[in-house]
N, CA, C and O atoms as a GROMACS GRO file, in nm:
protein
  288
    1UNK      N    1   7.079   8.500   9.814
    1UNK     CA    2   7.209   8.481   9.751
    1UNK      C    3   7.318   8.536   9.844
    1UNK      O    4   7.314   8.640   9.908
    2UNK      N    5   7.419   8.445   9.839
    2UNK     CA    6   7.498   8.507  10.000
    2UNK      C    7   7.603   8.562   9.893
    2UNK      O    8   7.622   8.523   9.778
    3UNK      N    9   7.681   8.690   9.986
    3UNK     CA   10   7.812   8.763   9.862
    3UNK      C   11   7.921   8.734   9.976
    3UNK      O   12   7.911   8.770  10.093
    4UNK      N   13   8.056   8.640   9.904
    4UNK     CA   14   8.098   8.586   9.986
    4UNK      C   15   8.262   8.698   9.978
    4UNK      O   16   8.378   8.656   9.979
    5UNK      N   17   8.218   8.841   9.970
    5UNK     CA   18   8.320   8.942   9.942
    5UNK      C   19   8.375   8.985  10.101
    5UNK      O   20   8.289   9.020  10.183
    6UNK      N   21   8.478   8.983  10.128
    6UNK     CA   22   8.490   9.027  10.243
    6UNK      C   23   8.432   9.171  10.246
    6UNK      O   24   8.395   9.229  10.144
    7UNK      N   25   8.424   9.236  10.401
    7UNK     CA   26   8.392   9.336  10.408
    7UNK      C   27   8.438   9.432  10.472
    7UNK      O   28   8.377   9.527  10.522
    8UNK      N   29   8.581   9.401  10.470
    8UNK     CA   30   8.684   9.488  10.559
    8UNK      C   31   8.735   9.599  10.441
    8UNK      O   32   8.788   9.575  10.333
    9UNK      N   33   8.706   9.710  10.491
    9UNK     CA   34   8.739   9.825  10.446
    9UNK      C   35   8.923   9.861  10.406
    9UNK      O   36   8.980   9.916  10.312
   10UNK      N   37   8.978   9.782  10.560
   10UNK     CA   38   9.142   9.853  10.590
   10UNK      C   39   9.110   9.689  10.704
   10UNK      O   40   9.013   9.619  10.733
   11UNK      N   41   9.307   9.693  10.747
   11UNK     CA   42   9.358   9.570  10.812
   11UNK      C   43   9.414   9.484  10.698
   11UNK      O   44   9.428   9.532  10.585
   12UNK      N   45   9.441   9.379  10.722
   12UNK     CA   46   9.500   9.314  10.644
   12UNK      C   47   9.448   9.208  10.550
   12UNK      O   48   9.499   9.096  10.551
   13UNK      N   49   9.375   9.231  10.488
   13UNK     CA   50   9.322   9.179  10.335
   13UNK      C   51   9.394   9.199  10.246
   13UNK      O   52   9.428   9.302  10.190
   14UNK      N   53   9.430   9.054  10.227
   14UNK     CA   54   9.580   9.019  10.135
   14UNK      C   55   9.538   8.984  10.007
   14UNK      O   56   9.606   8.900   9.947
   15UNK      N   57   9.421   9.040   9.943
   15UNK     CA   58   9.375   8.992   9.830
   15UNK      C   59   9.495   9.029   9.731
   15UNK      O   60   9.582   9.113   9.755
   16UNK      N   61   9.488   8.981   9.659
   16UNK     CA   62   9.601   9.052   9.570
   16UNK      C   63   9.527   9.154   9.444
   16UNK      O   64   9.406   9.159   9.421
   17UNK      N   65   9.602   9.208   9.394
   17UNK     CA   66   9.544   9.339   9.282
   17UNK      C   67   9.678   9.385   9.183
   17UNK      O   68   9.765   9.459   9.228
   18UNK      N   69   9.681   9.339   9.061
   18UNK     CA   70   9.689   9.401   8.968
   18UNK      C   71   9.729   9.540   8.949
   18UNK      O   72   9.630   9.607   8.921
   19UNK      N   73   9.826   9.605   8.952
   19UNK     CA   74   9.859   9.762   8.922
   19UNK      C   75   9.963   9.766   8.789
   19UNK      O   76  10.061   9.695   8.766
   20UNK      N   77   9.897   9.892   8.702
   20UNK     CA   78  10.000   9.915   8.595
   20UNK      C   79  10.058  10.045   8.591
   20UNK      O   80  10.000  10.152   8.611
   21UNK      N   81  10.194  10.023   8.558
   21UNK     CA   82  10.265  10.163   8.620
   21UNK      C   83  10.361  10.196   8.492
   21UNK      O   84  10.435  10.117   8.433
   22UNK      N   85  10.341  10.326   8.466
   22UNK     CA   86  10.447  10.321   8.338
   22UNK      C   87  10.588  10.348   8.395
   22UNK      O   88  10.627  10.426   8.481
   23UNK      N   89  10.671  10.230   8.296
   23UNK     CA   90  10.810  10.212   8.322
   23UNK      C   91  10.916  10.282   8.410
   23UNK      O   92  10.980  10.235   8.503
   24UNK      N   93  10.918  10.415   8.352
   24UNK     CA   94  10.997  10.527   8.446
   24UNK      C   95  10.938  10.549   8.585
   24UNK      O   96  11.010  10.570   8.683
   25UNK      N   97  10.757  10.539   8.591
   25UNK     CA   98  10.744  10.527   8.732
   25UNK      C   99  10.822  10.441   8.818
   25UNK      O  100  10.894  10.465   8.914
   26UNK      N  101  10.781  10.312   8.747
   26UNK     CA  102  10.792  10.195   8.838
   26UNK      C  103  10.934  10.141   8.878
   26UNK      O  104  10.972  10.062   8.964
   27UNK      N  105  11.000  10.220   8.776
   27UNK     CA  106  11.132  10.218   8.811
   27UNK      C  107  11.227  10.303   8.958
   27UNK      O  108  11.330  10.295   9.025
   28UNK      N  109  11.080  10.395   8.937
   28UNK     CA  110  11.128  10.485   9.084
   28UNK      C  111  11.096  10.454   9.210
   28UNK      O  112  11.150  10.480   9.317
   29UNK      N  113  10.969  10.376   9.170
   29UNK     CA  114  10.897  10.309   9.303
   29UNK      C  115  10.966  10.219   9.348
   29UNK      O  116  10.974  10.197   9.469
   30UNK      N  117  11.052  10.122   9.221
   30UNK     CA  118  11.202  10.037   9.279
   30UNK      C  119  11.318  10.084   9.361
   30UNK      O  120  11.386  10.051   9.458
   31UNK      N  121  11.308  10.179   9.272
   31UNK     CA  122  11.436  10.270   9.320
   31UNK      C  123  11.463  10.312   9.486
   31UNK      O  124  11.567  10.313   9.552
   32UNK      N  125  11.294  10.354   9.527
   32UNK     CA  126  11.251  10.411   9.679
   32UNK      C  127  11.257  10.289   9.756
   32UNK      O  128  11.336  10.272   9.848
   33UNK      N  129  11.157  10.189   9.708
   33UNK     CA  130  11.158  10.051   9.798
   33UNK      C  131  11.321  10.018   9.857
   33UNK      O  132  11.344  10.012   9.978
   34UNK      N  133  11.417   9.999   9.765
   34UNK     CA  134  11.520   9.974   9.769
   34UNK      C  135  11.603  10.060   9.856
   34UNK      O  136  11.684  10.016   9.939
   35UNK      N  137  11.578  10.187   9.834
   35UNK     CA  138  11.618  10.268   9.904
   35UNK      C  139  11.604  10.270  10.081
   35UNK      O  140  11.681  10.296  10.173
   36UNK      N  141  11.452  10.225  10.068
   36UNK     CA  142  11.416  10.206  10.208
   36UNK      C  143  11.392  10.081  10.270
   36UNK      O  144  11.317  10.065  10.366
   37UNK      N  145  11.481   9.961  10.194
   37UNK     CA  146  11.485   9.856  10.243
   37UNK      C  147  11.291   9.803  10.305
   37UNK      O  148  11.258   9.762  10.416
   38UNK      N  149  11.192   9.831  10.165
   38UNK     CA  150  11.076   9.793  10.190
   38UNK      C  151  11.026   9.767  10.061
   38UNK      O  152  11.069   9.805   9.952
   39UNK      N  153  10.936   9.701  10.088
   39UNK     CA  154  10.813   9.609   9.959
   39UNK      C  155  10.783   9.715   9.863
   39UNK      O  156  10.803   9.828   9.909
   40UNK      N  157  10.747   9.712   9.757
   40UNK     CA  158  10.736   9.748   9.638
   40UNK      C  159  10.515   9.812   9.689
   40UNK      O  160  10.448   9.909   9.652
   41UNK      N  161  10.493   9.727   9.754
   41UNK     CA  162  10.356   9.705   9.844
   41UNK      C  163  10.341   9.822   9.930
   41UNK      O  164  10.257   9.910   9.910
   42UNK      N  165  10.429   9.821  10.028
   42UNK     CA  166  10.441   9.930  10.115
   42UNK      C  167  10.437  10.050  10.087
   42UNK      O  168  10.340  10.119  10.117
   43UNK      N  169  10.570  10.108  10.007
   43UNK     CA  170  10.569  10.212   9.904
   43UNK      C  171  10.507  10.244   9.840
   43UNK      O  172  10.546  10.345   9.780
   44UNK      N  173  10.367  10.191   9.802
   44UNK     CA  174  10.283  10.269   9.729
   44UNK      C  175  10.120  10.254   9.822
   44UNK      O  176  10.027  10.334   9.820
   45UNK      N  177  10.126  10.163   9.874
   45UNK     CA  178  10.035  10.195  10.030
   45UNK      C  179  10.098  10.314  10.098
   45UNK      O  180  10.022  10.406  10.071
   46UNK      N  181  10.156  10.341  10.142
   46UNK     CA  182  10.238  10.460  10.198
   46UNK      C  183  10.205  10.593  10.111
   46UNK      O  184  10.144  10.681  10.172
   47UNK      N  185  10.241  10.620   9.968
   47UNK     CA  186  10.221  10.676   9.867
   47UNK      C  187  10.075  10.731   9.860
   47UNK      O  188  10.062  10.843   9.809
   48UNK      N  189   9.956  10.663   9.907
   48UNK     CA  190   9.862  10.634   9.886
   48UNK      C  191   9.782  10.677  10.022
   48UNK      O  192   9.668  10.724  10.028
   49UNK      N  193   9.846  10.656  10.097
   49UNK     CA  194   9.831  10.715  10.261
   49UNK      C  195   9.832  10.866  10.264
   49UNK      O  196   9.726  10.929  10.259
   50UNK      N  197   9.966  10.933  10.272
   50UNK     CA  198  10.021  11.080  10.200
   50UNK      C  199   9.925  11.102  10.110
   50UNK      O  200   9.841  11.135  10.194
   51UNK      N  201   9.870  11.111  10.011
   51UNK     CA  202   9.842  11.159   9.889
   51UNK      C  203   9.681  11.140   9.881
   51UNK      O  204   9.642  11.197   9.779
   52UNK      N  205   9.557  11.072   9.960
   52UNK     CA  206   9.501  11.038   9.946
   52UNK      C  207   9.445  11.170   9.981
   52UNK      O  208   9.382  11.209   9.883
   53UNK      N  209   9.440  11.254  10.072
   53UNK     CA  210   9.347  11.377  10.075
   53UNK      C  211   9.384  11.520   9.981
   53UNK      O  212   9.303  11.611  10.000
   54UNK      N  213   9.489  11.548   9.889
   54UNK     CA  214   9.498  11.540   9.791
   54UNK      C  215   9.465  11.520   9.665
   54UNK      O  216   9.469  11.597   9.569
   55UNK      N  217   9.426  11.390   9.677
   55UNK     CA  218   9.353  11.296   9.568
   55UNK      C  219   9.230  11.342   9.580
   55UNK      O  220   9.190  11.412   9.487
   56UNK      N  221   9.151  11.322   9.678
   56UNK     CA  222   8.984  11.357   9.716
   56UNK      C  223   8.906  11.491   9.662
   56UNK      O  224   8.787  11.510   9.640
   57UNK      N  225   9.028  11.580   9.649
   57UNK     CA  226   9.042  11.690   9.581
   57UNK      C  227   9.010  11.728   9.483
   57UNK      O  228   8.958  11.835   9.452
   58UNK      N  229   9.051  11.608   9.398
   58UNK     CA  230   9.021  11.619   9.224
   58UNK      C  231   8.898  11.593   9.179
   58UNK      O  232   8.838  11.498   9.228
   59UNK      N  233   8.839  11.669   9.080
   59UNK     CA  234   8.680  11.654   9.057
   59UNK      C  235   8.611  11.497   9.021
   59UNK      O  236   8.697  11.416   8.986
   60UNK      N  237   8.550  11.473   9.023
   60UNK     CA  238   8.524  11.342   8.990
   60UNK      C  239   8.480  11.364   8.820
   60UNK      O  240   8.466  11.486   8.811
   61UNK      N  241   8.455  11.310   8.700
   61UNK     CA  242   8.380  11.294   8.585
   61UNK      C  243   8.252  11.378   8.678
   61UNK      O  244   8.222  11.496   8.701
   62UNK      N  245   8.209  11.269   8.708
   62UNK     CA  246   8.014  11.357   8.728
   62UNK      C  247   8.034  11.484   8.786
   62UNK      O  248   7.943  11.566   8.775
   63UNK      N  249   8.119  11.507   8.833
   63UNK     CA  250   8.145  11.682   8.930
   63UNK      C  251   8.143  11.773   8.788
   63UNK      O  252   8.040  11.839   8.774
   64UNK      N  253   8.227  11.784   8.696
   64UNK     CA  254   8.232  11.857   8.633
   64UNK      C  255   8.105  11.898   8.538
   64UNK      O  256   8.030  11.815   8.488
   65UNK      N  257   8.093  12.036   8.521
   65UNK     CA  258   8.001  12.097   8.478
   65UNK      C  259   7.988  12.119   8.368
   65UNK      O  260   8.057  12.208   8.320
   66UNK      N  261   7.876  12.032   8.267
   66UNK     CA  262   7.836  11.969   8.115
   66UNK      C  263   7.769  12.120   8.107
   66UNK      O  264   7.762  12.147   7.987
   67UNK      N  265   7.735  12.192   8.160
   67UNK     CA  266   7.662  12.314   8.041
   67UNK      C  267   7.816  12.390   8.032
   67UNK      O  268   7.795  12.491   7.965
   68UNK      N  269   7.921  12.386   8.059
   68UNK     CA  270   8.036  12.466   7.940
   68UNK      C  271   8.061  12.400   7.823
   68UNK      O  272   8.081  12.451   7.712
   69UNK      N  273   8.060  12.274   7.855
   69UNK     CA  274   8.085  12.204   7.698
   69UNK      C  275   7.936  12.206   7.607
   69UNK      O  276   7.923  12.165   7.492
   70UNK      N  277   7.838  12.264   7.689
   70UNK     CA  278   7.719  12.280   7.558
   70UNK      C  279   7.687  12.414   7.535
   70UNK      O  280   7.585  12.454   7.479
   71UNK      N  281   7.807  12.505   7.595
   71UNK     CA  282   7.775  12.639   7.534
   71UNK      C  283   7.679  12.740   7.605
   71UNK      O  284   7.621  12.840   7.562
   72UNK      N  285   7.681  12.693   7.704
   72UNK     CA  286   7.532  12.731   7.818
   72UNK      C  287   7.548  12.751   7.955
   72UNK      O  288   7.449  12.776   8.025
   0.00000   0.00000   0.00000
């Protein structure tokens, strides 16, 4: 069975994707794009660039440790 998914990690794979942002965010992420005379795209690729080791940081679900919530 062939998987006809690309397999590029990073570069330019223009798939498109779906993001939901609550209002006041997304209003700021307008606000910056605009500001910096760039894509709505960029700005949060960029966002995402910055912030990603940061991010890596945060525990995952399975990281966290189930014997405090059983008392043990």
């Amino acid at each position: 069975m062939a998987d006809d998914t690309p397999t590029r990690s990073s570069g330019s794979d223009k798939r498109k994707q779906s993001l939901y942002f609550p209002e006041t965010m997304l209003q700021e992420i307008k606000d910056e794009a605009a500001r910096l005379d760039r894509s709505l795209s960029w700005v949060v690729q960029r966002a995402w660039k910055l912030a990603r080791a940061e991010i890596r940081k945060i525990p995952s679900v399975n990281d966290i440790d189930t014997d405090d919530e059983n008392g043990g």
